[in-house]
N, C-alpha and C positions, 0 to 999 in steps of 0.2 A: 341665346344663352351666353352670359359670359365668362370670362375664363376661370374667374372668382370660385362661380357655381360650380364651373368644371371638377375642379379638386377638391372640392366638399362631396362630390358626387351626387349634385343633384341632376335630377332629370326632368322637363318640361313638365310644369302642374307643383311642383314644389315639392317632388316624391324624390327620396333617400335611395340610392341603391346601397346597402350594405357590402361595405370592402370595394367600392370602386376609388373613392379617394384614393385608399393604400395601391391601388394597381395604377392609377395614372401617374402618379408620384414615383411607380416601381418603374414604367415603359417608358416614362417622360425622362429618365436620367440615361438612357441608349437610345431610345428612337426619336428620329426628327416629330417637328411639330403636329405634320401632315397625316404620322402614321399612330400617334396619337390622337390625335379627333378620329380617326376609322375606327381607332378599338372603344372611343368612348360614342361613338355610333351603333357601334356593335351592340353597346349595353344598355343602353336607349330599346334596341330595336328587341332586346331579349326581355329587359322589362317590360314591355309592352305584350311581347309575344307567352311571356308565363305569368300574366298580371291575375294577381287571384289566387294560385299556387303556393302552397305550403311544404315542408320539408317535412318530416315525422316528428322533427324539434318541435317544429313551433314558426320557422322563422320562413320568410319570403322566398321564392324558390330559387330567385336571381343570384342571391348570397351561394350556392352551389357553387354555380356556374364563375361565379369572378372568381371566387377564390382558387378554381379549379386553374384559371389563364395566370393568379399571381405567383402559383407555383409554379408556371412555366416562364414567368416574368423573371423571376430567380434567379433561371438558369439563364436571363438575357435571351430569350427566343424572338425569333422575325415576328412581323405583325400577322401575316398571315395565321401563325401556328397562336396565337394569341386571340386573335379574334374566334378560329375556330372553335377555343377552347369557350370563350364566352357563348356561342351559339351550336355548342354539341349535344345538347338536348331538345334542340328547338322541332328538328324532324321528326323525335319518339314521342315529345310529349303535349305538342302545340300540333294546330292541324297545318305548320308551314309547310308545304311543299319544297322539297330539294331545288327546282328549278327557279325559284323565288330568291333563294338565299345564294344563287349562281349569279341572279340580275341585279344581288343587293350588294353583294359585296366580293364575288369573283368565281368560277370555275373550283380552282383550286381550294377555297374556303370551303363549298361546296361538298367538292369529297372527302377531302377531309372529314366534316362531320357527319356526313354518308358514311364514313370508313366506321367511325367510334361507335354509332346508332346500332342498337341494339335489334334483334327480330321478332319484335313483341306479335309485327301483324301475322307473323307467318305460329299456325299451331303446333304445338308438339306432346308429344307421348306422355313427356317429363320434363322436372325443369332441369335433369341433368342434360337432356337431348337439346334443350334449348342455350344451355349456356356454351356446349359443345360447339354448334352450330353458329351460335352469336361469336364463337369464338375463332374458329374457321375464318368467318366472313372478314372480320379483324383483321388475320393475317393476309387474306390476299388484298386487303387495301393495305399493307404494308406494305408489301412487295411494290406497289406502285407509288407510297410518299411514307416514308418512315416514322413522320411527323405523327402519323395515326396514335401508333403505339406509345410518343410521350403524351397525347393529349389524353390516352385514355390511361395510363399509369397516374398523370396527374387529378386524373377524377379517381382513380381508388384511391388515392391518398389523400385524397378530402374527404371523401366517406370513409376512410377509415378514421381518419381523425373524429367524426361526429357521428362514429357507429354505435352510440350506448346508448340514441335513440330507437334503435329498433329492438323488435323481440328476441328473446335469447336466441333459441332456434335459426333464425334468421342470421344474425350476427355471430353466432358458430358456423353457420355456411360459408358466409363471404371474407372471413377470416380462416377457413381453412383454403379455400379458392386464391386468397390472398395471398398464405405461405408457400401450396403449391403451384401458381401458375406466374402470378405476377410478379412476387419478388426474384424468384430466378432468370425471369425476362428483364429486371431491370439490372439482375448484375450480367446477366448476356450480353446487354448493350451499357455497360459499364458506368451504370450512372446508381453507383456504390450509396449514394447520399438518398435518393429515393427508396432504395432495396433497403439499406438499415432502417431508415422509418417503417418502412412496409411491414419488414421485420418484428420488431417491437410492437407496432402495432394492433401485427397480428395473433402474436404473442399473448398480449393484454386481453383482448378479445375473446380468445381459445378459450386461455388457461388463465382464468385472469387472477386465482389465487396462488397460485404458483409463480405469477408476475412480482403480485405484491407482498411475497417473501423473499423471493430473489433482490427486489431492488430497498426494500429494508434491510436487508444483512450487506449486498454493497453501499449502502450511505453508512452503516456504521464503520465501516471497515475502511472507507474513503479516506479517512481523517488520518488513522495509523498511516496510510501507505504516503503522504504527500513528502515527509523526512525524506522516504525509502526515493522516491521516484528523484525531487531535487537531488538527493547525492548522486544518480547515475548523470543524469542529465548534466549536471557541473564534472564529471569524469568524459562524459562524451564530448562537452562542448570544448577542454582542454586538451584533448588531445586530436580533434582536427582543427585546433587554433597551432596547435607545434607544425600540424603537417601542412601550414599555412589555406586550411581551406576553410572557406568562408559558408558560415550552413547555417539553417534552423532548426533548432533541435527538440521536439514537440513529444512531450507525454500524453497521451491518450488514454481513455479505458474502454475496454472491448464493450458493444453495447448489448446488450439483457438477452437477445434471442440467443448468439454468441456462445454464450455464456452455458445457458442453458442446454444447447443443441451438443456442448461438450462434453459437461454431462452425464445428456443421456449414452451418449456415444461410448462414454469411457465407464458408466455407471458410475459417477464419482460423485460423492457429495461438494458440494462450493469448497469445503476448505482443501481439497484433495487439487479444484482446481488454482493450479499457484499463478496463470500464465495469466492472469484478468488486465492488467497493464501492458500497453505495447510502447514503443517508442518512435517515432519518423522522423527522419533527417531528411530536409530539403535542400541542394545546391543547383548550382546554376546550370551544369551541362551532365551529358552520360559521362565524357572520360571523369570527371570529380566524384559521381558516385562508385565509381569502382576504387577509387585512391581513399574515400571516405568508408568503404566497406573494408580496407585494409587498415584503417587510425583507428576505428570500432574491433577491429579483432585485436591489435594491440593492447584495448585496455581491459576486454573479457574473452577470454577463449570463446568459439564459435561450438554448438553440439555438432556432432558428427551427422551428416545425413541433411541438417536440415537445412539447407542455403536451395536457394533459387534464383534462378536469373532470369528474371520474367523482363528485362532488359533485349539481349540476345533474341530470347523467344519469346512475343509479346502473348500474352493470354488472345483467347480469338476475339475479345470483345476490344481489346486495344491496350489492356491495362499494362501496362512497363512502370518496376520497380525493382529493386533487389533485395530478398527478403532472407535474413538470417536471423537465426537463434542463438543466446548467448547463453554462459551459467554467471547467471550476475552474482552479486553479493548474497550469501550463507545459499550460494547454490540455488536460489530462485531463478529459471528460465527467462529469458527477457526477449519478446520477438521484435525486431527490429527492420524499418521497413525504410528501404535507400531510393529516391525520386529526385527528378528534377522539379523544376515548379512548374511547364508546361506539361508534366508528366502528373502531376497532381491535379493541373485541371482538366485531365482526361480523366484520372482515378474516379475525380470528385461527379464532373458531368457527362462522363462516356460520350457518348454517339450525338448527345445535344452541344455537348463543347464545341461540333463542327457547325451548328445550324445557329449560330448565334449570328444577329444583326448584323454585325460587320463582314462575314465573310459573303451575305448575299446569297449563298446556297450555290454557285456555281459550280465550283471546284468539290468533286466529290473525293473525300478522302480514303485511303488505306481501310481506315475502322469501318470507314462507311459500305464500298467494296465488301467487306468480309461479314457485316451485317447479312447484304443482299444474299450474297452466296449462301450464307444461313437460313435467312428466310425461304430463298427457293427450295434449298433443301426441304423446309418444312411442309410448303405447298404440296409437294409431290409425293405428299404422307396420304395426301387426300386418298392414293389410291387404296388406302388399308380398309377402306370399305365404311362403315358407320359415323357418326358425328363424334360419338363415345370413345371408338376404340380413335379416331383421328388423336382425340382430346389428349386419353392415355399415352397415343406416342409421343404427342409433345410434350407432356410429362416427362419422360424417361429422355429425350433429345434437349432438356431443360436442365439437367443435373453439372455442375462445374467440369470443366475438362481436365483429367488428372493424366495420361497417360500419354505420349508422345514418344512417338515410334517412326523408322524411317520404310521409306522406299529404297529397292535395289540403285537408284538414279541421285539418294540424297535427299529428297523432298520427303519435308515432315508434315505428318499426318496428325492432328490432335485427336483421340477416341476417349470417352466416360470409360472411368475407371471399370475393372471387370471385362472388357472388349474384348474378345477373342480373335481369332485368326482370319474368319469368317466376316467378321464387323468390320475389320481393314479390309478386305476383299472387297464388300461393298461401298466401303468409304470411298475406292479409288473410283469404281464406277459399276451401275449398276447391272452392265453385262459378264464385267469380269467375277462380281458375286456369283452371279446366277449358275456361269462355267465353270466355276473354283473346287477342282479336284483332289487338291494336295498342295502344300505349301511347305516353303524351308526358311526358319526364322536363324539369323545366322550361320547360315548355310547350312543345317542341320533340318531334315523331314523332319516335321511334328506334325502331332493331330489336328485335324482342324476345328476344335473348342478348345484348343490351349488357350489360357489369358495372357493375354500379353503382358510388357512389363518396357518400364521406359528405356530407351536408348537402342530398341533391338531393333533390326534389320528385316524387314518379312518381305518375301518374294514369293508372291503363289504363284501357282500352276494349274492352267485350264486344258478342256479340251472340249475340242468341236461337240457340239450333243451331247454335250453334259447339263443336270436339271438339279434343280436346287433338290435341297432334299429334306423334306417334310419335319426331320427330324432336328432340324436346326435352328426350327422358329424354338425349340430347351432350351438353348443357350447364347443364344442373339443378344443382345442387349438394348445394342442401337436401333431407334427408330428408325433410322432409312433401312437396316438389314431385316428387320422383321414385316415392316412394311414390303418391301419387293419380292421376301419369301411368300408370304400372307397372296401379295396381288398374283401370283404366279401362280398356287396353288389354286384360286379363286378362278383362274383362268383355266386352269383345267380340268376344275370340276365343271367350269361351263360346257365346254368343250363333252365332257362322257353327259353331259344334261341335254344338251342339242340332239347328240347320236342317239340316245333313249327317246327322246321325244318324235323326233324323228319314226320312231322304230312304232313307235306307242300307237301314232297317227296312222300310218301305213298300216296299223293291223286290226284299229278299229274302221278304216276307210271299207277293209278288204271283208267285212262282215256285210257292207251295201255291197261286195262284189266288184268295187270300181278303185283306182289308185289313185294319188294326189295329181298325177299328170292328166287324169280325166274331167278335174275341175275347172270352167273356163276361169280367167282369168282375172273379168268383171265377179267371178265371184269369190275369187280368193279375196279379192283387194275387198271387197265389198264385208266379207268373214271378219279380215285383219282388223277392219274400221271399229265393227261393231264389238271386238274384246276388246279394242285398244291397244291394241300390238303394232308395233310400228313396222317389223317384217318378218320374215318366216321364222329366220333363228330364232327371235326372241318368243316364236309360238312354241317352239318346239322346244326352248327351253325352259317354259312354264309346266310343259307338260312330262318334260321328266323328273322338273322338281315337285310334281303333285300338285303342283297349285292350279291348273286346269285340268279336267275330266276329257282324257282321248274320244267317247263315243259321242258326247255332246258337242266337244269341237267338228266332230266328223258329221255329225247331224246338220251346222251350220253349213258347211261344205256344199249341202247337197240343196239343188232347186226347188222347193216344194215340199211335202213330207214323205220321208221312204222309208217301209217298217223293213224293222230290223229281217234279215235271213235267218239269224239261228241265236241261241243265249250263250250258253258258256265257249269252253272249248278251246278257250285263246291259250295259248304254251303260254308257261310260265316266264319271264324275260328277266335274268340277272344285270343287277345295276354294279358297275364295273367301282370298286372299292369299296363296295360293302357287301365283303366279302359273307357265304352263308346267305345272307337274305334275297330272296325273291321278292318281285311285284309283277301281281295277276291282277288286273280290272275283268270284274266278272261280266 
């Protein structure tokens, strides 16, 4: 094949892959020659492997898949994370085996599309339980290559883009899954530019009459506002030319979800919202944005309250700006947003600005670091028990970080707005949670569901054999703190389920007149086998959860057949936190 055919995108037999021209043309202007024929092997090896394959459009199934890798071509990603994106469907939906795609094109390519692959083979309940699940699985191939999570943000953003093929129903699913799950992950990991499409997207999708009123009364309105924006823009660009600083000074308009989400929030009609323009000033270092946030307040006073310095304190996803509001002309608010330009291509591509070709992936960065720490965090949700309820915590540990509060020692803690006393407790760790008897924010006792509020000081206080306490999963907010209260309580209702069962066993044993010590041992293990019980505990806490019957287990017990000694008779046995009720097996 020569190289002609190459960026036409044909492939062997004189078949079209749709949109591979535009990707070799996208990889061929960052990556050597070498790692361009891999990805255009890739697409070779994907048309072949979904040959036959239709989309719900209409069109070839390959067109998915490339466009899914030109999205991440975009952001300039290694060829690895490229090729993966080309062959991330090839595991769910072609019969190729993983270990095929390890010998065709590397380990690491491999898991990768392991990681994105869905868990169609395994069954479930629901497809809420399934996506939960599917979604779980996701995140701990995070945790071992981050790449997962842009390959697979860049498949919802292909299928979102060509969702008006599916059924309504359908397409209100994966657009509300879209607003809740994915676009907050993708401003988590700071790549602002996928999250606003996702956004809109989603939007469109949902609500899609409410889209297209919204963005017909912005295009009218557009025309008025362009006088209004060039006059700020030629007052801001004169006065960091006096203060000799060299900037680009960019008018933007806030995009549709935005818009809308304000609102709902404020219950306000569009005209009510005045703030639909922003402004961004880009210079070349941090000291020029703080000289350039002082030439900006010179020529409009700043409102009170609303500056930021997400400089100083970077958001946890890596984003550094400075953000201030002004009263522009006849008193309209004007938000204004101060960056470098290496600051803007973290805004623009978060956590993928570090995986870009040139840096090789070696040097793991700051943002990248405080990903992981995220991600673990999220892992260890797993112990909240269901696929559902996991799903839900990362939901609520998915919300933007508003509140930032210190430790007694100086170290700042980020928590979701609403955090209590209790949610910093477990933010520090999850022993000191668990022990957390009282706490003094500013050196002053408070209760422990006080909300917090930024800039305060909290210093709790433990004590040895201290338990969390039931009553706290009210007003927890964060997912690690209701998670570890949740796994705790779950542990000790194991715990009174064992001593019941326990209890349950030993008293239908004692109706054959014999104890569990009289059992040999070939027949314990022989009993365990045949429920499926892997050891005693877990018998004995089936059986005080009710989900095995004490006399039939004790029947298994015994060598041969032994009729019973007597019928009723058994004392009534209280289950220890529910309170009032007895259980008698007659």
């Amino acid at each position: 094949m020569d190289y002609a055919s190459s960026l036409l995108g044909l492939l062997p037999g004189g078949r079209r892959t749709p949109g591979l021209k535009e990707l070799l043309s996208s990889v061929g202007a960052y990556l050597p020659s070498e790692q361009v024929a891999r990805i255009r092997e890739a697409a070779e090896f994907g048309t072949s492997a979904h040959h036959g394959q239709k989309r719900l459009s209409g069109e070839p199934f390959i067109a998915h898949p490339v466009a899914t890798a030109a999205i991440l071509a975009d952001l300039r990603l290694d060829a690895d994370t490229i090729v993966a994106a080309i062959l991330h469907d090839v595991i769910e939906d072609t019969p190729t085996p993983k270990d095929q795609l390890a010998m065709r094109f590397g380990a690491v390519v491999a898991e990768l599309v392991d990681g994105v692959t869905k868990l169609d083979q395994i069954k479930f309940k629901s497809r809420e339980e399934a996506q939960a699940e599917s979604f779980r699985k996701m995140l701990l191939a995070m945790v071992r290559d981050l790449r997962v999570i842009l390959v697979k943000l860049a498949d919802r953003t292909h299928n979102m883009r060509t969702i008006e093929a599916m059924a309504p129903a359908r397409r209100r699913a994966i657009a509300r899954e879209t607003l809740e799950i994915y676009a907050p992950i993708a401003e988590r990991l700071g790549l602002y530019s996928i999250k606003l499409e996702l956004e809109d997207l989603g939007f469109k999708a949902l609500y899609p009459r409410r889209y297209q009123v919204l963005e017909r009364t912005l295009r009218r309105a557009r025309g008025n506002q362009k006088e209004f924006l060039k006059k700020i823009e030629q007052q801001l660009n004169a006065a960091l030319a006096k203060s000799n600083i060299q900037a680009q000074v960019l008018a933007r308009e806030k995009h549709l979800y935005s818009i809308y989400s304000k609102m709902r929030r404020k219950r306000a009609i569009l005209n009510e919202i005045v703030d639909v323009y922003g402004i961004r000033i880009v210079v070349d270092t941090p000291d020029t944005c703080y000289r350039a946030l002082g030439a900006v307040h010179s020529v409009f006073k700043p409102m009170p309250a609303r500056f930021k310095d997400y400089i100083a304190i970077p958001r946890v996803n890596g984003y550094q700006s400075l953000h201030t509001t002004l009263f522009g002309p006849n008193g309209v608010p004007i938000e204004v947003q101060i960056r470098t330009a290496d600051m803007h291509r973290v805004a623009e591509a978060g956590i993928a600005a570090h995986w870009k070709y040139k840096t090789g992936g070696d040097a793991e960065s700051r943002q990248q670091e405080r990903t992981r720490e995220w991600l673990s965090n999220l892992v260890s949700l797993q112990e909240a028990g269901s696929s559902e309820e996991f799903l839900e915590s990362v939901k609520v540990d998915l919300f933007p970080d508003k509140v930032y509060v210190f430790t007694p020692k100086g170290q700042i803690l980020r928590l979701p707005s609403g955090a209590t006393v209790v949610d910093f407790a477990y933010a520090v760790h999850t022993d000191i949670g668990n022990r957390c008897v009282a706490a003094k924010v500013d050196r002053r006792l408070i209760p422990l569901r006080t909300v917090l509020r930024n800039g305060q000081t909290v210093e709790i206080i433990t004590a040895k054999g201290a338990t969390p306490n039931p009553s706290w999963v009210n007003f927890v907010v964060t997912a690690k703190g209701r998670s570890a209260i949740r796994h705790y309580l779950k542990g000790l209702r194991r715990k009174e389920a064992i001593a019941l069962g326990s209890k349950l066993l030993a008293q239908a044993l004692g109706e054959f007149s014999i104890s569990f010590d009289d059992v040999a041992e070939e027949v314990r293990k022989a009993a365990l086998g045949e429920l499926g019980m892997k050891d005693l505990d877990e018998l004995h806490e089936k059986l005080g959860l009710g989900e095995r019957l004490a006399p039939l287990v004790a029947r298994r017990l015994l060598p041969g057949t032994v009729p019973a000694n007597g019928a009723g008779g058994a004392a009534p046995l209280a289950i220890a936190g529910t309170e009032g009720l007895l259980v008698t097996y007659a």
